[in-house]
ZAGU-347980 format. One record per atom (N, C-alpha, C): z, x negated, y; chain; atom name; residue in three letters; residue number from 0. Coordinates in pm, 1 decimal, m for minus. Each point is the difference from the previous one (the first is absolute). Last residue first. Layout:
REM residues N
Z	X	Y	kette	atom	rest	nr
Z	X	Y	A	CA	ala	NUM .
...
END
This chain:
REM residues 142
Z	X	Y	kette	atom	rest	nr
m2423.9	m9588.1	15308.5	A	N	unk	141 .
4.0	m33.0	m127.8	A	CA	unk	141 .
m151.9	m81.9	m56.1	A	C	unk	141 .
366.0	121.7	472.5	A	N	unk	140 .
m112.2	m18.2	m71.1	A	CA	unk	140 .
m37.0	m14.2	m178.2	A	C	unk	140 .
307.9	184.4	381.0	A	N	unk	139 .
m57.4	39.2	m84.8	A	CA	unk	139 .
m124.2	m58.4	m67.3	A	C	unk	139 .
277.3	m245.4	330.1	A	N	unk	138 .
131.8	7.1	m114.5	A	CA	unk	138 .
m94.2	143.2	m66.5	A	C	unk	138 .
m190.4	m232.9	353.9	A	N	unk	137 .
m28.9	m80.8	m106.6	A	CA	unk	137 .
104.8	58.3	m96.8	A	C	unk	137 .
m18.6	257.7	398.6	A	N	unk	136 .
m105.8	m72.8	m19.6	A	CA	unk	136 .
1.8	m58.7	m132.2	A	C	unk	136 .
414.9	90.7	185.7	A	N	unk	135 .
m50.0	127.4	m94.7	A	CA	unk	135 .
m203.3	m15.8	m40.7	A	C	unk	135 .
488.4	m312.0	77.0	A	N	unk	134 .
m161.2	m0.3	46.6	A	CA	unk	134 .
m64.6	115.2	m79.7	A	C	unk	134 .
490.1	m13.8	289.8	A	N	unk	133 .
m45.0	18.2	m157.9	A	CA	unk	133 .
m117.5	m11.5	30.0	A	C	unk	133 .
466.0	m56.7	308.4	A	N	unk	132 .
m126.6	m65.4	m99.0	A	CA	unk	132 .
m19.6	20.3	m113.4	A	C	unk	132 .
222.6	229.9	433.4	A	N	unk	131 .
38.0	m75.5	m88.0	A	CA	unk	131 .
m89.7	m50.9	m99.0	A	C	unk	131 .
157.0	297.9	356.0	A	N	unk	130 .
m148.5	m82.6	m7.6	A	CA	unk	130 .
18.9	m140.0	m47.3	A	C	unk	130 .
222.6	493.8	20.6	A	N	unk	129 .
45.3	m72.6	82.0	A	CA	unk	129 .
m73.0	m145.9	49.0	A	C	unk	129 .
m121.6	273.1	m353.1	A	N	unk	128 .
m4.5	75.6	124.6	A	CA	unk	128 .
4.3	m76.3	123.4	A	C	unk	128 .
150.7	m149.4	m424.6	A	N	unk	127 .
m194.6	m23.6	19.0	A	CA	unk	127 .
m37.9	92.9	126.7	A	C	unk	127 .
477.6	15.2	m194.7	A	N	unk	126 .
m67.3	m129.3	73.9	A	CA	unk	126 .
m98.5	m27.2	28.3	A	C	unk	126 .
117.4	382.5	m195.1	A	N	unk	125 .
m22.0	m0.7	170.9	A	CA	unk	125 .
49.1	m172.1	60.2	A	C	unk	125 .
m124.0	158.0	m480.5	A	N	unk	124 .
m121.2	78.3	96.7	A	CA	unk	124 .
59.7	m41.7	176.6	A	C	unk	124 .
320.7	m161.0	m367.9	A	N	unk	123 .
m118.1	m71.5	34.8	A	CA	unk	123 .
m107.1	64.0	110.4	A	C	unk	123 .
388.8	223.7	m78.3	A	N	unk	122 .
36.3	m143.9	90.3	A	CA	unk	122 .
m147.1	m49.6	10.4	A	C	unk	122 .
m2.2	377.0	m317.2	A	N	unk	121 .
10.5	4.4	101.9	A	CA	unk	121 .
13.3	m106.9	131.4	A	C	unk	121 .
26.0	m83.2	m484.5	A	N	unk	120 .
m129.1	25.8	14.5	A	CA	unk	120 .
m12.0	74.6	177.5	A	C	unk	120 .
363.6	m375.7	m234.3	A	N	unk	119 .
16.3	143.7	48.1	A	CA	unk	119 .
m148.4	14.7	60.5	A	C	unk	119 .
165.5	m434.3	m86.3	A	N	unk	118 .
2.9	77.7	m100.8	A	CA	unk	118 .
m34.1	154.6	m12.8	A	C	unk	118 .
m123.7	m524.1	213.3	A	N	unk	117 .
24.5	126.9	84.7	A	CA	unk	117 .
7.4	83.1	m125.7	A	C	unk	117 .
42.3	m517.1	36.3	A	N	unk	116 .
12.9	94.4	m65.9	A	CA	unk	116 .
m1.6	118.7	73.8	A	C	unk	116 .
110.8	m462.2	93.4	A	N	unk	115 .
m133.2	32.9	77.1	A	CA	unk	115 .
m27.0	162.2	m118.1	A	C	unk	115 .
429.1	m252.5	m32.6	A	N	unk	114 .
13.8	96.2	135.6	A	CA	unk	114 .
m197.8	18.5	28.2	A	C	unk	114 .
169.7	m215.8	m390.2	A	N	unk	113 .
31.6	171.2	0.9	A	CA	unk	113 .
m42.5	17.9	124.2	A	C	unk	113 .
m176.0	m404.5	m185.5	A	N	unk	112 .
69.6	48.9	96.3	A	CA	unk	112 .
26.1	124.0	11.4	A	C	unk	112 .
m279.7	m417.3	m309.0	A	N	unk	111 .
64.1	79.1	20.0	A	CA	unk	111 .
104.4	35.7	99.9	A	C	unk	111 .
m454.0	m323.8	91.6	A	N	unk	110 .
127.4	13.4	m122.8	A	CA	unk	110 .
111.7	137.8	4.7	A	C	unk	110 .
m526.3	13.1	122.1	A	N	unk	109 .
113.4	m94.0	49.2	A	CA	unk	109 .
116.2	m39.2	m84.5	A	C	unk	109 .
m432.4	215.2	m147.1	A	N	unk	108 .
m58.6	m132.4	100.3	A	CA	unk	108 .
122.1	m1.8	102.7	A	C	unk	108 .
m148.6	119.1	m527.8	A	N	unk	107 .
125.4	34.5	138.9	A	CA	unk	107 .
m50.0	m130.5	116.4	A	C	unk	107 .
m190.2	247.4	m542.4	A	N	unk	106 .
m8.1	m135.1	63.7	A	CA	unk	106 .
48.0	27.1	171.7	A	C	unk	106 .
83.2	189.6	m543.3	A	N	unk	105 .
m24.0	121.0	180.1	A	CA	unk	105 .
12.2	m193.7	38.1	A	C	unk	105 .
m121.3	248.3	m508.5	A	N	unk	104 .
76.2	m111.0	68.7	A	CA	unk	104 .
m49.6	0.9	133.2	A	C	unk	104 .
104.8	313.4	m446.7	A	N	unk	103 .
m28.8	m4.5	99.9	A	CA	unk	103 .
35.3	m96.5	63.2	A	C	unk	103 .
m72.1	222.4	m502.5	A	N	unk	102 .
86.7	m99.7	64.2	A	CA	unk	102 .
m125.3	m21.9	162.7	A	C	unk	102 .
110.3	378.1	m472.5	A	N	unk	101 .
m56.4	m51.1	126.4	A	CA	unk	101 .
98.7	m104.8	68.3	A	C	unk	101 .
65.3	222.3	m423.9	A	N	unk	100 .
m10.7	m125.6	m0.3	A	CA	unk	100 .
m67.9	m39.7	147.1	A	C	unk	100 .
m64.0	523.4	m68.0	A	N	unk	99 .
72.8	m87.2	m73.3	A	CA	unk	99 .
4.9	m146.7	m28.2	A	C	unk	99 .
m154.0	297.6	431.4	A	N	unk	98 .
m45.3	6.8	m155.0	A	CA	unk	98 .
114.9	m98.2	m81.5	A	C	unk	98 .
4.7	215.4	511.4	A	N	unk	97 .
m5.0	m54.7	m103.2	A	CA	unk	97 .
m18.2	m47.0	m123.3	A	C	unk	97 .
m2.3	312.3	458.7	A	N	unk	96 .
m66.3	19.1	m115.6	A	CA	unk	96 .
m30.5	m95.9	m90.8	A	C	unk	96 .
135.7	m121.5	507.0	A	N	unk	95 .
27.3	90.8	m98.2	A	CA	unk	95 .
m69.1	48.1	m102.2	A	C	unk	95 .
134.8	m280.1	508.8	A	N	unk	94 .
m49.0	m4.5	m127.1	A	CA	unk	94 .
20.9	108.9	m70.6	A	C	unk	94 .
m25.3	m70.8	584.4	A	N	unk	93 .
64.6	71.3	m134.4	A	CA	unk	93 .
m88.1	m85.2	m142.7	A	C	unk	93 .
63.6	m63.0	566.0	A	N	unk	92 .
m58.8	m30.6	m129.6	A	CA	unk	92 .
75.2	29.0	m80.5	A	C	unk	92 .
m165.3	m0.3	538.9	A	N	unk	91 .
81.7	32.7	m80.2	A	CA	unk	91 .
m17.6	40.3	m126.6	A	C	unk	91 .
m143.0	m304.0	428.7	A	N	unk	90 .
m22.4	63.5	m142.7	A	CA	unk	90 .
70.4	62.4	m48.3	A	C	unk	90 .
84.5	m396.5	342.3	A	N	unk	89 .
m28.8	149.4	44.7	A	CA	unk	89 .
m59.9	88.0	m58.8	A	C	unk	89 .
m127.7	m467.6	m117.8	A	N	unk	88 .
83.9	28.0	37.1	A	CA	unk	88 .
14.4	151.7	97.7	A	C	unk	88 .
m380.6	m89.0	m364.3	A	N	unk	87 .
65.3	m79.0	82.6	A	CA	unk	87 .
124.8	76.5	59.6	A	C	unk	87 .
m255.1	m75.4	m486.6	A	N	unk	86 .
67.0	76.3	119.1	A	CA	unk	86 .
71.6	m66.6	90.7	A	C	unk	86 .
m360.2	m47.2	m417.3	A	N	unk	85 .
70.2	m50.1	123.3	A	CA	unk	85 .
26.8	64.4	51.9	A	C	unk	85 .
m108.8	7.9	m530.6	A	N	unk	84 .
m18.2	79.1	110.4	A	CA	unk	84 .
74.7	m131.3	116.5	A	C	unk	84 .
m265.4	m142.2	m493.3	A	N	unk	83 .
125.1	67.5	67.9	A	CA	unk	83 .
m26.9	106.8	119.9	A	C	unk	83 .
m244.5	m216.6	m512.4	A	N	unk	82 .
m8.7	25.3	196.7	A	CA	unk	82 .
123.5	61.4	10.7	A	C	unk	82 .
m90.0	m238.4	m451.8	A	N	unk	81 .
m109.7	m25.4	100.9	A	CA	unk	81 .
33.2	51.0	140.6	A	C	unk	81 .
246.0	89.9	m426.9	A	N	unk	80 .
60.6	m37.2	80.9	A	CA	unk	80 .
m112.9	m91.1	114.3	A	C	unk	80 .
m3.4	565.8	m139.2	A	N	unk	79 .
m35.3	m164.3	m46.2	A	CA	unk	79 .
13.1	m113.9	88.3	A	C	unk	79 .
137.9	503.2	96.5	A	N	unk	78 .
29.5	m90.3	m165.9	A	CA	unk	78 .
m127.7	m100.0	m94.9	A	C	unk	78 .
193.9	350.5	466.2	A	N	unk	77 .
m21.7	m155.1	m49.6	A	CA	unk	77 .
51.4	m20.1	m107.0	A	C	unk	77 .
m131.2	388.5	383.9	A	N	unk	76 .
44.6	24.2	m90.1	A	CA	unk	76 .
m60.0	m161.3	m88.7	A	C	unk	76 .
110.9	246.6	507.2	A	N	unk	75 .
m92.1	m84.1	m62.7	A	CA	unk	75 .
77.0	m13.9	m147.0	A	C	unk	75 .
7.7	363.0	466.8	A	N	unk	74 .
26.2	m55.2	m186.8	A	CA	unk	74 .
m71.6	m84.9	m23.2	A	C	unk	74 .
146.9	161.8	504.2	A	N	unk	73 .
m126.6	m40.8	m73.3	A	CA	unk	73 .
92.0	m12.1	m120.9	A	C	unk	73 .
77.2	269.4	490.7	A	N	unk	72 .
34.7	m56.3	m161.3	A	CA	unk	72 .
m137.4	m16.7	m49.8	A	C	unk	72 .
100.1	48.5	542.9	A	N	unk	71 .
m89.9	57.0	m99.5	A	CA	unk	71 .
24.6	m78.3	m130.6	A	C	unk	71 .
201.8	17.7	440.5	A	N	unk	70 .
m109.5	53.3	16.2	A	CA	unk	70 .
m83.7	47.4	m76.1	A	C	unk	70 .
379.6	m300.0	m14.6	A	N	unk	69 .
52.4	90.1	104.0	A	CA	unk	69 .
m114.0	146.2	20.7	A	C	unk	69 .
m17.9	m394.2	m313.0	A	N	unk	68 .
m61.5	m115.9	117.8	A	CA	unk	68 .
114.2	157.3	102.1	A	C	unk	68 .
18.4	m71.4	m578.4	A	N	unk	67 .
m21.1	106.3	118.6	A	CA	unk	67 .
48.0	m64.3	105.6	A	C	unk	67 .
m97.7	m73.2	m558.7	A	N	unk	66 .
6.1	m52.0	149.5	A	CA	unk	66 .
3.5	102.9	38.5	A	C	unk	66 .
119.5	m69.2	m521.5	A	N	unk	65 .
m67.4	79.1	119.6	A	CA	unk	65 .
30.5	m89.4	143.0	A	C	unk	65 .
m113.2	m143.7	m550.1	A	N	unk	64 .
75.2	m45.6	148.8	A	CA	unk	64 .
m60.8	103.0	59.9	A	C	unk	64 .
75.1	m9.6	m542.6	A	N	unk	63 .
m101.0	51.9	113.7	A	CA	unk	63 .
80.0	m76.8	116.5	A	C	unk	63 .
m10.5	m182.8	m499.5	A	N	unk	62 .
55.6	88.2	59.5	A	CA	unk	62 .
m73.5	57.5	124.9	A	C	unk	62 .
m29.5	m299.0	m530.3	A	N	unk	61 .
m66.8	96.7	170.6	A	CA	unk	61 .
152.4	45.3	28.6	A	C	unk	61 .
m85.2	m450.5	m391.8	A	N	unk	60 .
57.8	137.5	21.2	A	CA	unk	60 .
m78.7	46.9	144.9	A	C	unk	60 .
64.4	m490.9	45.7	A	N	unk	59 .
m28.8	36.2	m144.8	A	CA	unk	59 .
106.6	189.6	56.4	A	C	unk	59 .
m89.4	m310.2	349.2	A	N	unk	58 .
10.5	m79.1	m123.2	A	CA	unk	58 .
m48.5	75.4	m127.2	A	C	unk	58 .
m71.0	180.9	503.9	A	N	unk	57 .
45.1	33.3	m99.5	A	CA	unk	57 .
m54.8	m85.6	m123.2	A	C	unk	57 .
62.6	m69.3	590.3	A	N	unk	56 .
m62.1	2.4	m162.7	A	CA	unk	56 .
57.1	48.2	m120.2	A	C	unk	56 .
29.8	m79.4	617.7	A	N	unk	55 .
55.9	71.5	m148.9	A	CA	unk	55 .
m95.4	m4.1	m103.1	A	C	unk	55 .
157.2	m176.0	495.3	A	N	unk	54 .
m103.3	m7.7	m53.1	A	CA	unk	54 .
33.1	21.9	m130.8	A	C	unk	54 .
186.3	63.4	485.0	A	N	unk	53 .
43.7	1.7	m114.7	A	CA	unk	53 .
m170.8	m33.7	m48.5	A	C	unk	53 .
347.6	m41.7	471.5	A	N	unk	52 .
m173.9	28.5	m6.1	A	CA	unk	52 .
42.8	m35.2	m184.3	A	C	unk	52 .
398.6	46.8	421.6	A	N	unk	51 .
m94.8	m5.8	m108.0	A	CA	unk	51 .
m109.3	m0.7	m33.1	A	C	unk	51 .
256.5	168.9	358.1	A	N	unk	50 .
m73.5	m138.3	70.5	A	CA	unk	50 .
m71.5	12.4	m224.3	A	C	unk	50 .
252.0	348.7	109.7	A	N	unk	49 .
m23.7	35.6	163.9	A	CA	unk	49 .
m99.0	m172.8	20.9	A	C	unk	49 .
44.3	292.4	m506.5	A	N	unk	48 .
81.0	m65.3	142.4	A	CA	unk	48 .
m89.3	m20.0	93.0	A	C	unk	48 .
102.5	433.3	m348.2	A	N	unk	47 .
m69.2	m93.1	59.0	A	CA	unk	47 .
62.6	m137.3	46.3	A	C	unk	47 .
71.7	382.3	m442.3	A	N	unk	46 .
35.2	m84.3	133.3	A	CA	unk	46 .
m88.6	m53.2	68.1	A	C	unk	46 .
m23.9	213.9	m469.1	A	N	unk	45 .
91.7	124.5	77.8	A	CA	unk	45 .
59.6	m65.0	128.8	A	C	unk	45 .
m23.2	m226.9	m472.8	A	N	unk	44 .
m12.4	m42.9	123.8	A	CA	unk	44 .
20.8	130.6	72.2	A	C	unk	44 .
m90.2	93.3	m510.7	A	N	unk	43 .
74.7	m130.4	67.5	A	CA	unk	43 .
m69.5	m2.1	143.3	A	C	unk	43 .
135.9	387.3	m401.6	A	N	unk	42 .
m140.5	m10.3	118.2	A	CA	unk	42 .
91.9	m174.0	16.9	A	C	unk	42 .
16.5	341.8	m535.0	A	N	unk	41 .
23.3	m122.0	140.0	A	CA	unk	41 .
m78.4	m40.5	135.0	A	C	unk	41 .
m89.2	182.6	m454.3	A	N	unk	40 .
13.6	138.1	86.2	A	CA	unk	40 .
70.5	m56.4	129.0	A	C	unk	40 .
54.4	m284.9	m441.9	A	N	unk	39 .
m98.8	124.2	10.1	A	CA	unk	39 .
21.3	64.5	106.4	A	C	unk	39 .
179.2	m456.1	19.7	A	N	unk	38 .
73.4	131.9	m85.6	A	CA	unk	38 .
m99.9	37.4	32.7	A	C	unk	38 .
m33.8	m531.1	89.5	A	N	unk	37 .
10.4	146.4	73.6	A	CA	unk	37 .
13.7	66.5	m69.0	A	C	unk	37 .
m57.7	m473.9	m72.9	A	N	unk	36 .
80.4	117.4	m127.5	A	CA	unk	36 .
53.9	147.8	151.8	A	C	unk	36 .
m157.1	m409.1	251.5	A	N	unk	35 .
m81.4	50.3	m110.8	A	CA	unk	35 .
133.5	55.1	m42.5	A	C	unk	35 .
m221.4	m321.9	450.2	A	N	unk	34 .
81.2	172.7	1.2	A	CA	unk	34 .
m74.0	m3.7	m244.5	A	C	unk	34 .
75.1	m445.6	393.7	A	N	unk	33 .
m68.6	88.7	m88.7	A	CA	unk	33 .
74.0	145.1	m34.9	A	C	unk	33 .
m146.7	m440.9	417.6	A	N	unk	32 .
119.0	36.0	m67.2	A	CA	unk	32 .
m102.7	142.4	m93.4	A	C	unk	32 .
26.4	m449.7	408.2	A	N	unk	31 .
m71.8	51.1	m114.8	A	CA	unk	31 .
99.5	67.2	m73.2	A	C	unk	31 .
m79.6	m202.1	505.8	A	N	unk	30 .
70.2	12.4	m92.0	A	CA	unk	30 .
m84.3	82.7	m116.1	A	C	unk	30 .
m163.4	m219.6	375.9	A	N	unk	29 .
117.4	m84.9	46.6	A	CA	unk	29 .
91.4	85.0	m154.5	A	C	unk	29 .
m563.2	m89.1	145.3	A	N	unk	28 .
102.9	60.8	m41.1	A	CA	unk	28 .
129.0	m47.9	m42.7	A	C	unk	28 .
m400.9	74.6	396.2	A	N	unk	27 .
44.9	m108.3	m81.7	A	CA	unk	27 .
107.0	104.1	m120.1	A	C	unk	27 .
m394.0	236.9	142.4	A	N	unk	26 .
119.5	m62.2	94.8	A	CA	unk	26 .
m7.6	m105.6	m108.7	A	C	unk	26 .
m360.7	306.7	m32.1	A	N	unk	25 .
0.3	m49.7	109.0	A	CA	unk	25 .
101.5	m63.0	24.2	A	C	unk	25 .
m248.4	m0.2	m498.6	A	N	unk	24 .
90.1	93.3	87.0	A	CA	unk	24 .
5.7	m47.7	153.0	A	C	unk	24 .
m314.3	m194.8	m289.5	A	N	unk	23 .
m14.9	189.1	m27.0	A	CA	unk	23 .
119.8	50.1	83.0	A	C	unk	23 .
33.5	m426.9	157.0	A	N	unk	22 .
m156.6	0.5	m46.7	A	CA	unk	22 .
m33.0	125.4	m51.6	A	C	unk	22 .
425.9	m116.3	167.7	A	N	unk	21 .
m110.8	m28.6	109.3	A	CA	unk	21 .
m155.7	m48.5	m118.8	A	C	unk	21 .
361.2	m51.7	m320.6	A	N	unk	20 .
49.7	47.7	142.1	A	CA	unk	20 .
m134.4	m27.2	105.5	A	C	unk	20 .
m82.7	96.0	m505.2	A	N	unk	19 .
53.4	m109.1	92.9	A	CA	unk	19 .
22.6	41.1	80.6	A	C	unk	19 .
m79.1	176.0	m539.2	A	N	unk	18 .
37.2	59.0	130.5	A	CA	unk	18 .
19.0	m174.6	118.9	A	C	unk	18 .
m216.3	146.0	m551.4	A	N	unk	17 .
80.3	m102.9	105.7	A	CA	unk	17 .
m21.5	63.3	129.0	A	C	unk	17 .
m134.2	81.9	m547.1	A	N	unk	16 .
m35.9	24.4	104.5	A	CA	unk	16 .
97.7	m65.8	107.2	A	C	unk	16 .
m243.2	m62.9	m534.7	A	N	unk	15 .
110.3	m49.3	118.7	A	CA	unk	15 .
m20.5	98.8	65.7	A	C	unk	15 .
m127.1	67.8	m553.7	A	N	unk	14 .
19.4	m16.6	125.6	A	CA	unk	14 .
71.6	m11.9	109.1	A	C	unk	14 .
m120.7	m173.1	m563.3	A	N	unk	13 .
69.8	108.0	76.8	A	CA	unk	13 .
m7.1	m35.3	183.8	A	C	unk	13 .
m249.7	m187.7	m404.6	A	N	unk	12 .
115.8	m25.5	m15.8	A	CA	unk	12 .
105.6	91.0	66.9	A	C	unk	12 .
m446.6	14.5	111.0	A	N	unk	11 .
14.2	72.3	m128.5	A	CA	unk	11 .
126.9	m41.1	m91.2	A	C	unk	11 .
m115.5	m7.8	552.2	A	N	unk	10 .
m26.5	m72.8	m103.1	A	CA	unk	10 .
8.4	84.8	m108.4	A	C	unk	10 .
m24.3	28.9	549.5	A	N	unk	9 .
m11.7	106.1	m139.8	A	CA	unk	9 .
m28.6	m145.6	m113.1	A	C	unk	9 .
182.7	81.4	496.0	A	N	unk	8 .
m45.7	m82.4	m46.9	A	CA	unk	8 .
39.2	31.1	m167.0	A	C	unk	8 .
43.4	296.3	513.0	A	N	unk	7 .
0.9	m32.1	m145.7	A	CA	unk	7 .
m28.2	m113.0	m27.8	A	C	unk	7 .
181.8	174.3	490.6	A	N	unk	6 .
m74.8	m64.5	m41.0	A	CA	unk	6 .
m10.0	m23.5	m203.3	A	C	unk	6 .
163.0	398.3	332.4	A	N	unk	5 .
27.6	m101.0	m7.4	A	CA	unk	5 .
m77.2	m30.0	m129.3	A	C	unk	5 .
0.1	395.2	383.7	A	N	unk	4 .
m66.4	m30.2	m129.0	A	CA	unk	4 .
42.4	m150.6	m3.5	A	C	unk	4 .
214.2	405.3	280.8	A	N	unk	3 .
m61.1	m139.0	m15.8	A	CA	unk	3 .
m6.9	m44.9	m90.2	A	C	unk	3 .
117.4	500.8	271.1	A	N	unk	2 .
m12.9	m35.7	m103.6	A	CA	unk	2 .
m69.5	m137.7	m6.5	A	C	unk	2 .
279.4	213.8	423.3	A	N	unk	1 .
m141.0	16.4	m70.0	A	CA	unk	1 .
36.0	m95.4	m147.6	A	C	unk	1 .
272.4	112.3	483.7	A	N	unk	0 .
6.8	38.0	m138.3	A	CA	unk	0 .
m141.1	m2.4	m53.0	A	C	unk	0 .
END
């Protein structure tokens, strides 16, 4: 989990920024998908998985991403669409505190699978017991 500064290119016509696989982020990416018109006071996710790896930006609007590696929650709080967060797999990741018109786009480094989903905040602590994968090294970094 750490915060990544993606690349600007500032014109006065209006500005780029651009994400590549294996260059700001570490995986390939196999799916793409967006979270928006969240309700005031709304949490999204509240899951880990067991292989996933996410790379999150906030398009337009904030919200906060909490992490927690089993050991220790991080807030990262995104609202510009310049940097995201990486989380790696074995994370457990909450969104929340939405702002209005927020739009969230989550870059997936497999394709969707309920079954890599761990939903239940307990299961997770003891899959990580059980020794299960979380890089708690690189997942506080910011």
């Amino acid at each position: 989990m750490k915060l990544i500064d993606l690349p600007k290119i500032l014109d006065q016509r209006g500005n780029l920024s651009f994400v590549e696989e294996f260059s700001q982020i570490p995986f390939e990416i196999e799916r793409v998908y967006w979270i928006y018109d969240v309700p005031g006071g709304e949490r999204r996710g509240g899951h880990a998985y067991r292989e996933n790896q996410e790379f999150i930006i906030s398009l337009s609007g904030s919200f906060d991403v909490v992490l927690d590696n089993g050991k220790e929650r991080k807030v990262f709080s995104l609202n510009r669409s310049y940097y995201g967060v990486y989380v790696p797999k074995g994370v457990w990741r909450e969104m929340n505190n939405f702002s209005t018109n927020s739009l969230a786009l989550i870059l997936s480094s497999t394709p969707y699978s309920n079954a890599d989903y761990i939903y239940n905040y307990e299961e997770f602590l003891d899959y990580l017991a059980s020794g299960g994968h979380s890089e708690p090294d690189k997942a506080m970094q910011a």
